[in-house]
N, C-alpha and C positions, 0 to 999 in steps of 0.2 A: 578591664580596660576602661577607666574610669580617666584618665586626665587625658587634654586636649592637648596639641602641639603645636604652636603657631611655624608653618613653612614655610620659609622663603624663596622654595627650589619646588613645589609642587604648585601646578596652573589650578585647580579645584580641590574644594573639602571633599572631606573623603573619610568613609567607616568602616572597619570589617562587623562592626558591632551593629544590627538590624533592630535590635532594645533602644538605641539612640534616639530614634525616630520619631517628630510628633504626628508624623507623617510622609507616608512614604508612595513611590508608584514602583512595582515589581517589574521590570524588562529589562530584558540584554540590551545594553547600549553599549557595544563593545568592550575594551579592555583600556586598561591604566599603563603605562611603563613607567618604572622606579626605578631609583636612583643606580642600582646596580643590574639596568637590563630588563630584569626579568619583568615577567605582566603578570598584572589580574584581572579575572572578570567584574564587568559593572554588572550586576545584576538590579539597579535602581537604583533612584533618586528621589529624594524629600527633602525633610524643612527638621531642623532640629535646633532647640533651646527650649526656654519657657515663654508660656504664653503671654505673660503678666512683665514680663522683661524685654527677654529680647530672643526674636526669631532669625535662625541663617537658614534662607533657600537653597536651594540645587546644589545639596549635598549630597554625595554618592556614594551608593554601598557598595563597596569591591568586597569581593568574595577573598576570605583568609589573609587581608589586613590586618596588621596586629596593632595599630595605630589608631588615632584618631585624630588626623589633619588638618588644621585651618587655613587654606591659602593667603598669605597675606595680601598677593597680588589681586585673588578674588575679593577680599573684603574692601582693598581699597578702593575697587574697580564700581564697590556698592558706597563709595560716601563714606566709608568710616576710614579714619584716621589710626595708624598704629605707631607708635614712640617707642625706640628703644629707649631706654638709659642705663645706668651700670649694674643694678639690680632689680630692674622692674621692665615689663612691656606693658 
């Protein structure tokens, strides 16, 4: 599970992958609902990218996520700016 997915339809980033992490805090913070119903457990939250780059906080580890989700809503909610165009974001 190596590439990210930018989402337009999920409120928070979001990993079943816990190796992501540059940093993490382990606790149940309830569960996620996806796109068809079903849930996951949150089992934590951290910070994932590089240090030297660029850091995204309050990333969440759902439990048997097969994805690796970047909310768009949340990134722009932090200042950054995302562009569609016809082959690029």
């Amino acid at each position: 599970m190596q590439q990210w997915y930018l989402d337009s339809g999920c409120s928070k980033h979001m990993t079943g992958d816990n190796s992501k992490f540059l940093s993490i805090s382990f606790k149940q913070e309830g569960h996620v609902t996806y796109g068809d119903n079903n849930n996951g457990r949150i089992f934590g939250r951290g910070s994932i990218g590089d240090k030297d780059i660029l850091v995204i906080h309050d990333v969440l580890y759902v439990e048997g996520l097969k994805y690796n989700l970047l909310s768009i809503s949340q990134l722009c909610e932090k200042g950054f700016q995302v562009i569609f165009k016809t082959n690029t974001c």
